[in-house]
N, C-alpha and C positions, 0 to 999 in steps of 0.2 A: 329226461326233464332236468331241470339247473339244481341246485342245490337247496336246502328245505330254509329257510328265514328262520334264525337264532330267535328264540322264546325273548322274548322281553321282561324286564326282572318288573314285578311289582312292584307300584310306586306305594311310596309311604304317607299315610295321613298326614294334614297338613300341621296338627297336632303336636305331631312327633316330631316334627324335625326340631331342631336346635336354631334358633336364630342367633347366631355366631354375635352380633352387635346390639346383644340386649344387654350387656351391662356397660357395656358403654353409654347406651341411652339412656339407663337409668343415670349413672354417674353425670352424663348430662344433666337431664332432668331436674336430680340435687341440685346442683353447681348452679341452676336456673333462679332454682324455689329461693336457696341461698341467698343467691344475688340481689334477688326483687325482697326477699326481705327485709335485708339490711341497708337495699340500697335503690329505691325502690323509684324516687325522684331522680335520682341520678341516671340512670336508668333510663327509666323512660324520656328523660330528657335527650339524652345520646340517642335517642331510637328516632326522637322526631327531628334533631340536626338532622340525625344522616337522609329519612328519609326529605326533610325539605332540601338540602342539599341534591339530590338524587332529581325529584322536582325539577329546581330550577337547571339540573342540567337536561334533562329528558325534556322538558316543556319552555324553557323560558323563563325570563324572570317576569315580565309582564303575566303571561298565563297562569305562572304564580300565583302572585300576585291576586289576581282574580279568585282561582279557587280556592285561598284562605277565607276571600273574605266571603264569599259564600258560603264556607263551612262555618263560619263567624255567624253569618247573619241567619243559617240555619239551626246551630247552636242555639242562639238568643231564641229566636221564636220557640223553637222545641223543647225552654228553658222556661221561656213565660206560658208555656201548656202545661205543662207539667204544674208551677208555681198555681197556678191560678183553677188545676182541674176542672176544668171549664168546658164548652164544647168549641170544635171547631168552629163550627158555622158565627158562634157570639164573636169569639175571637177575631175572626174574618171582618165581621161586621163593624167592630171596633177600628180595624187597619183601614177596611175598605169596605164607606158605607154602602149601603144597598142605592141609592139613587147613582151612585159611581161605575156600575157594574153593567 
């Protein structure tokens, strides 16, 4: 017969092991909290360039264009729900009366 297959070492918990890039992450992490605290507009300002930047080259400037303004005019509605606690259905009724429908 060929020869017997080498025992296989026991694997270790996943527990145990050392994740090699945890203080990195963390130091990340800081560096993060840091940033958004002190700079928090600036920040998220740079975040929405890049990604409308990113946008209009993925999509177009026209397509764009378009899904701003839908998140614009979904914004607003989801803004006067909110303001007004109100139900759907009155809210509806106010945009778009019942004899429209």
């Amino acid at each position: 017969m060929g020869p017997e297959p080498s025992p296989v070492p026991p694997r270790e918990p996943q527990a145990a092991r050392e994740d090699p890039f945890r203080e990195l992450k963390l130091a990340c992490a800081r560096g993060l909290r840091r940033l958004l605290d002190s700079h928090r507009g600036k920040t998220f300002g740079a975040l929405a360039g890049f990604l409308l930047a990113l946008s209009v080259m993925v999509l177009g400037f026209w397509w764009t264009l378009f899904v701003l303004a839908l998140t614009a005019a979904g914004y607003w509605v989801g803004r006067r729900f909110d303001e007004e606690q109100g139900d759907l259905y009155e809210m509806l009724d106010r945009f778009l009366p019942p004899e429209h429908r």
